[in-house]
N, C-alpha and C positions, 0 to 999 in steps of 0.2 A: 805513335803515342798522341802526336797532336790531332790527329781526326778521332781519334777513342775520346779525346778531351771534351770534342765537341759534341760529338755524338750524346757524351754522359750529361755536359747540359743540354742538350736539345731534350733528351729523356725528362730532366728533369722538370723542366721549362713545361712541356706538355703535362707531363702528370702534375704539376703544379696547379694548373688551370683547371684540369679537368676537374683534380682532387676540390679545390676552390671552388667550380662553380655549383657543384655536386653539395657544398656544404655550405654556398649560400640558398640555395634553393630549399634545403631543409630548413636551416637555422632562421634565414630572414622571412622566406616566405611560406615556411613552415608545411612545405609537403612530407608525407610521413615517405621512410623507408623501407614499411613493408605494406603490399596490399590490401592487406584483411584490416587496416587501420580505420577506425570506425569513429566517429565521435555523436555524440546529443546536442540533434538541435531543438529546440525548447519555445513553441508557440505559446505567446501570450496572448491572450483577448481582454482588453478591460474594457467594460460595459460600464456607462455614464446614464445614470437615472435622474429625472429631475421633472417636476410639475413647473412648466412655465403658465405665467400670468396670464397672457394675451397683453403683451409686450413685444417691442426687440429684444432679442436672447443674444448674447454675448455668450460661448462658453470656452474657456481657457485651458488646457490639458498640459500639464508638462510632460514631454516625451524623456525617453534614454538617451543618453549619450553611447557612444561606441567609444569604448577606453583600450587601450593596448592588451588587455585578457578575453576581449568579447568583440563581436564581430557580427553587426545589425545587417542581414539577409535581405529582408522586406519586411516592409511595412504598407499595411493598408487601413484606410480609413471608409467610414460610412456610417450614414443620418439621412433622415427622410428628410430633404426638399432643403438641406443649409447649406450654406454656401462654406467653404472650407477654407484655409490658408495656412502654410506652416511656416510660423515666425523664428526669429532668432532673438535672443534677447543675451546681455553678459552670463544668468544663470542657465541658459543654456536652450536647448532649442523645447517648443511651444507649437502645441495644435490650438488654432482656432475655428469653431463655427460659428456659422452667424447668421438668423432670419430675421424678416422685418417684424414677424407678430406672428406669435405658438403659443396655443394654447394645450391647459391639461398636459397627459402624462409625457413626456419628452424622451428618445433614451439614443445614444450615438455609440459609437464603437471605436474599436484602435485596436488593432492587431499588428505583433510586430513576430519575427522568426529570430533567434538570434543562439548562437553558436559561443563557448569560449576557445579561445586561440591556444591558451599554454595556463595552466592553473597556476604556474611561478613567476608569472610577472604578478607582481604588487598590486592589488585593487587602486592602491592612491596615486591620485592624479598626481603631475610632475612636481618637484619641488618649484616652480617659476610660478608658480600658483599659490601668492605668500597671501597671507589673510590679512584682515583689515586690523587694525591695533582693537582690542576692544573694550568697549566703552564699559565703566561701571555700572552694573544694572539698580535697578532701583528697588530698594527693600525701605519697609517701614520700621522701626528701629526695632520691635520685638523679630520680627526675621530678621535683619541687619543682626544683633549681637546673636540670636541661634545659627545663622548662616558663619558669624565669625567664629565663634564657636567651635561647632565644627570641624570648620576649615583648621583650626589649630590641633585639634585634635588626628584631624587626618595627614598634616605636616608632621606632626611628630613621629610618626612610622613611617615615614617616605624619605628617600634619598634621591631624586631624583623627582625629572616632571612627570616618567612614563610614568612609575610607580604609586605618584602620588594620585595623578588622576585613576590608574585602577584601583589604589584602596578608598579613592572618594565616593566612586562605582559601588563597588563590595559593600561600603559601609551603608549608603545609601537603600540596598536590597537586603539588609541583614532582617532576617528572621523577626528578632529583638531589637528594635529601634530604639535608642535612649531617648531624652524629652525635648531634644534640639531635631533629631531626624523626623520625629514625629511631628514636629511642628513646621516642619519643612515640608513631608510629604503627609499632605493632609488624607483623610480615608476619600476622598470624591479624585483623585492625583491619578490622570490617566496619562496613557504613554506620551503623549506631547507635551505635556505639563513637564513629565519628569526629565523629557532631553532637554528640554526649555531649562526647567531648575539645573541640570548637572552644566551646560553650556554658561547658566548666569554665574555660577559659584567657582567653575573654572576662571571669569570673568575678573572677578574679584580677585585670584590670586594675577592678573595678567597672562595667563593662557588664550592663546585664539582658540574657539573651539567652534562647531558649525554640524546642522543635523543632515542626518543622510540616511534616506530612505530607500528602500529594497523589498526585493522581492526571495523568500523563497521557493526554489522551484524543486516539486513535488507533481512528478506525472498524475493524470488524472485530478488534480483537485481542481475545484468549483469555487467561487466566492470569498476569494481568496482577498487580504487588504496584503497595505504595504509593513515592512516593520520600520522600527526606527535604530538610527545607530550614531553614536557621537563619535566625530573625524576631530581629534584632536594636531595643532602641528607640533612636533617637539621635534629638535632639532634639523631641521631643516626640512623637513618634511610631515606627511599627512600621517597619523596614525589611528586605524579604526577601530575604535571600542566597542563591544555588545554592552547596551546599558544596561543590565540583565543581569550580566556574569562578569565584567570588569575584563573581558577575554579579550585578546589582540589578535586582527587580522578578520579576513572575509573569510568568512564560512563558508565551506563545501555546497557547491549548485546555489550561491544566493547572487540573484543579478544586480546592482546599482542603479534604481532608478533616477536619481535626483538627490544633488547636492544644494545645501543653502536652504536660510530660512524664507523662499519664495514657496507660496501656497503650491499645492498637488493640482489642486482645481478648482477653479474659480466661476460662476455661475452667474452673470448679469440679464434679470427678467426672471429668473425662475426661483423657486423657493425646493426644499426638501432632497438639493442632492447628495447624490451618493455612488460609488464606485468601487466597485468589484470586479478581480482577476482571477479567470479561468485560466490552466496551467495544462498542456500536453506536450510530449516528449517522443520525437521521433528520430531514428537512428539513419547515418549519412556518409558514405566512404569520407572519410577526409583525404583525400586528395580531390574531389568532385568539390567538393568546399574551397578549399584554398584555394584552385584555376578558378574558381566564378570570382572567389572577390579578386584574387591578384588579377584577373581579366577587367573586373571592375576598375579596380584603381591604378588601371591600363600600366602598368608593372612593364620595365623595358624586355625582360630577358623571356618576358611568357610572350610580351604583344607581337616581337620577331621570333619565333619561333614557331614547332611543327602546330603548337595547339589553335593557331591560327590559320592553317588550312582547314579549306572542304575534309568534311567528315570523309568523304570518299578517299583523297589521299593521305589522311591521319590513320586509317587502316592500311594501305600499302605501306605506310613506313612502319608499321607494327610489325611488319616482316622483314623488308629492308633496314631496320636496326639490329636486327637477331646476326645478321650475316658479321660483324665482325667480333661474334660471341663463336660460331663456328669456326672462324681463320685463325682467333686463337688457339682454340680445340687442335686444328690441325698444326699449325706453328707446334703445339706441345708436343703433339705425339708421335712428330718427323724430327725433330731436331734434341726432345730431351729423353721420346721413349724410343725413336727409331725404327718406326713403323714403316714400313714402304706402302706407296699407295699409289693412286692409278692419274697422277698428276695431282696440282697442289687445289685446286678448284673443285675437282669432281666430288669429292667427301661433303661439302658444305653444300654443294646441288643436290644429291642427295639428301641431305637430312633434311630440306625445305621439302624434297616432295616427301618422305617421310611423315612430314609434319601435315603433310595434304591428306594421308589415304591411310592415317595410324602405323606404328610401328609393324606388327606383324603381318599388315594386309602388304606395306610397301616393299618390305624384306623377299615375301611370293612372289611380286611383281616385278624386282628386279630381277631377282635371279631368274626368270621366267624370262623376261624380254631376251636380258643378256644371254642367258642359254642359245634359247634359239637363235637371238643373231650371230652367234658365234660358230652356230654350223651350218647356216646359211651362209656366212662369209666362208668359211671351209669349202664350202661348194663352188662360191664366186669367184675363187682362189683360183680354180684348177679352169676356168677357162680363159684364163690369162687376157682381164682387163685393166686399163689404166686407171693409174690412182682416182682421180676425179670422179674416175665412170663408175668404179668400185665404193665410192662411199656415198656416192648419190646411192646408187643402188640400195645399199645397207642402210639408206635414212628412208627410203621407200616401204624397203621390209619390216622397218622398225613402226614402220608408221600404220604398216597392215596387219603388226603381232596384237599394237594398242587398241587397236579398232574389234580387235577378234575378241582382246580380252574386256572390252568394255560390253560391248552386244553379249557375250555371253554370261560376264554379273549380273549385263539387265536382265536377261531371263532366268537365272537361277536367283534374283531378290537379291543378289552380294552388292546394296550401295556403295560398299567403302571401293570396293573394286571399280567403281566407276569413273572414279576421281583421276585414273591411270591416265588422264592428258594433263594433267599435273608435271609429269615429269619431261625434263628437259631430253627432246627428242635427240636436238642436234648432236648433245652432249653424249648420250648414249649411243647414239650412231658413231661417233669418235670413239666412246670407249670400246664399243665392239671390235671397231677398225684396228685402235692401239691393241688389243690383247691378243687380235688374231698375229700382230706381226709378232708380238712379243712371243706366243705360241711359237709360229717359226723359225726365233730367230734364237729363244732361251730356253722355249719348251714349257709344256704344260704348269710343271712346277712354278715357273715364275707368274704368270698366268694367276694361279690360284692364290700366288702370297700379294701379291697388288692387289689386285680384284678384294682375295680376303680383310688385305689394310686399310683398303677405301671404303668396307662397308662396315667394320668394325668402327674407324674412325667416324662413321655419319650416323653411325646409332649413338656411341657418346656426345656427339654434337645435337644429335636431334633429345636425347635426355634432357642436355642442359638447354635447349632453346624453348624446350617444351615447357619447362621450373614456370611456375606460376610469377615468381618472387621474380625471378631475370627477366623473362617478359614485361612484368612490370616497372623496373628499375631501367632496361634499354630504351621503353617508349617515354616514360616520365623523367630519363635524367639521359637523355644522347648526351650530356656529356663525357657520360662513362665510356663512350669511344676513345677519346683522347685518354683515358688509362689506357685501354686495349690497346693502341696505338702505342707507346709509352713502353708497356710489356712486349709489344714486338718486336720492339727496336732492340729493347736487350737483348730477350733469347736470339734474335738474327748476332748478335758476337759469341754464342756460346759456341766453340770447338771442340769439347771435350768429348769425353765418352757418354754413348746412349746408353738407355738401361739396357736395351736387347744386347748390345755390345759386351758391357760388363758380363750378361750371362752367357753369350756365347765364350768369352775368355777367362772363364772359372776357372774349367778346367787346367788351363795353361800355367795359373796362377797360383794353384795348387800342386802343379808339380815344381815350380821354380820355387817354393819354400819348403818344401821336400828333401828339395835340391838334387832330384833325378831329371835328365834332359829332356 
């Protein structure tokens, strides 16, 4: 009992791990669980137009931030003959160029590639990101009493800050403006005016509130600006309003350009600029996504790992991971279905050449090798040599069936048949040797039910080694060995009966409740 004890944690202990690393690798670094997992990566281009003086040109760009839902690929920049720099500043990171003296038309670029991670994390930045107390903005006393106004007006149907700031929203955009809204949003009241006005009137009631600019992404479009949106904080965190619609939350594909009332672009030497975003949408396995940035931000559990080998051996293990997806296979079908087979190894070698030369071209070729060596060994039998001398022999002949049958694919055009040095020579030169004794010593019959268990067993191995989805899942998450491990640890305690068992003791079992002997 006390080695069962330990055995059931050691069981545990490993599938623990495995189960755990398996669902940090999805969860934290967000590799997907099925192959065909696809995600939009989304190129921006914004184009910087401007008539410089014949001056020094100073030009300032606010860039993206990368927030916990998006994930900045590359970025690249470019401008005829300016020198470039990318600043940091508290509102956040900053392109600069800069020439001694430009004249006439000027135009610079910024392209950036950028992916979202998980649509349910939050657009808002962390709550440790608390806002500045804000200050009373300044109204002349005919806005001052229409702005107070108001504000009472839109306190009275609110219960709450969230509320009250979306029905200041709504009211702000209603159709029908009474003679305080209209004097607030005059008819010249473009979009920066009015997050300006819903920011200052928040202001007034003691709300931090702060503009935040964005992109929506729409493949294919041209000449695209930013929108504007007001980040209110209520309770302890950011909340993003459409000043529009009074709506909460990020909108469906809209990226976060820039937080704060810091300019988008700033232009020193030149006069008449202007900026515009071009918008394309290009499709990306995600899992090819995640290993580039978790490689990027050299991640412990990718940097040691196979994805850090030579391409050359990151393909050998795409095969040598499948093998203890076979040993289960076999563990299953020896010990819970009760197959007999031709040793515990041979089924799982088969199914890899299998996997080399397709199911029904491998199936012709074994049975073909194994045939003939098996009455070639019949032959080598009767002239009474020693062991040694007899299975060299039979890896000779095995090795001149291969050669016969491959020179003959190549002239009859059968490729797949060519592949027949795939299969493990030694192996089958032993299995010829093992079936000839079992031949003599159990007779044909046992012969055909090993032989038949072993390839029976390497065709279900080679099914499930062949799954798009398990291939997948073996080369991107070897942790799943330590399950596999884990499950063989148990069925190695199972004693009971096999299924073949149960059906050969039907009958028995049907006449003992009969109750005839």
């Amino acid at each position: 009992m006390h080695s069962k004890l330990k055995l059931y944690v050691l069981v545990a202990l490993i599938m623990a791990l495995g189960i755990g690393l398996i669902a940090y690798k999805h969860f934290a670094l967000g590799f997907p669980l099925l192959p065909d997992d696809k995600k939009s990566v989304w190129t921006i281009e914004a184009k910087i137009d401007f008539v410089a003086r014949g001056d020094p040109v100073i030009v300032s760009f606010a860039l993206p931030a990368e927030t916990p839902s998006t994930v900045i690929m590359e970025e690249e920049f470019a401008s005829s003959d300016y020198g470039f720099t990318e600043l940091s500043s508290p509102s956040g990171r900053r392109a600069q160029w800069s020439k001694r003296a430009a004249s006439g038309h000027q135009t610079a670029y910024y392209r950036v590639s950028v992916y979202e991670t998980d649509p349910t994390i939050p657009a808002s930045p962390p709550a440790a990101d608390l806002p500045i107390e804000p200050g009373k903005p300044e109204f002349d006393e005919v806005m001052k009493t229409a702005a107070t106004t108001f504000l009472d007006q839109v306190r009275s149907k609110s219960a709450n800050t969230e509320i009250f700031t979306r029905e200041l929203i709504t009211a702000l955009n209603s159709e029908t403006p009474n003679q305080n809204q209209g004097l607030l949003l005059n008819e010249k009241s473009s979009e920066d005016s009015k997050t300006h006005l819903i920011i200052n009137l928040l202001a007034l009631e003691g709300i931090g509130a702060r503009i935040v600019r964005g992109l929506y992404l729409e493949d294919g479009r041209r000449r695209q600006s930013l929108t504007n949106f007001v980040e209110v904080y209520i309770g302890n965190q950011w909340l993003l309003f459409n000043q529009n619609t009074g709506k909460i939350g990020k909108p469906e594909d809209f990226l976060i350009w820039q937080r704060g009332d810091e300019s988008l672009l700033d232009v020193i030497g030149g006069k008449n600029s202007q900026i515009s975003f071009s918008i394309i949408r290009n499709v990306h396995p995600t899992r090819t996504l995640v290993l580039r940035d978790s490689m990027n931000k050299q991640a412990g559990i990718i940097d040691f790992s196979i994805y850090s080998l030579p391409i050359e051996q990151q393909n050998a293990f795409k095969i040598i991971l499948l093998l203890p997806i076979g040993a289960l296979i076999v563990v299953i079908m020896r010990l819970l279905i009760g197959i007999r087979t031709s040793g515990t190894f041979m089924p799982i070698l088969i199914a890899l050449a299998l996997i080399q030369t397709t199911l029904l071209t491998g199936i012709v070729i074994f049975l073909t090798v194994v045939g003939t060596g098996l009455l070639i060994r019949s032959y080598l039998s009767q002239l009474n040599l020693l062991f040694v001398a007899r299975i060299s022999a039979v890896i000779i002949v095995v090795i001149a069936i291969m050669a016969s049958i491959s020179i003959l694919s190549n002239k009859l055009g059968l490729d797949q048949a060519m592949t027949v040095t795939f299969f493990p020579m030694i192996i089958l030169s032993w299995t010829i040797e093992r079936m000839s004794v079992l031949w003599e010593e159990d007779g044909p019959r046992e012969v055909f039910i090993q032989g038949g268990g072993s390839l029976l067993t390497a065709i279900i191995a080679y099914l499930f080694m062949t799954n798009r989805t398990v291939e997948y899942l073996t080369f991107n998450f070897p942790e799943l060995m330590l399950v596999n491990l884990a499950l063989i640890l148990i069925l190695g305690q199972y004693t009971g009966y096999r299924l073949s068992e149960l059906y050969r003791f039907h009958s028995l079992e049907r006449r003992n409740v009969s109750g005839k002997p």
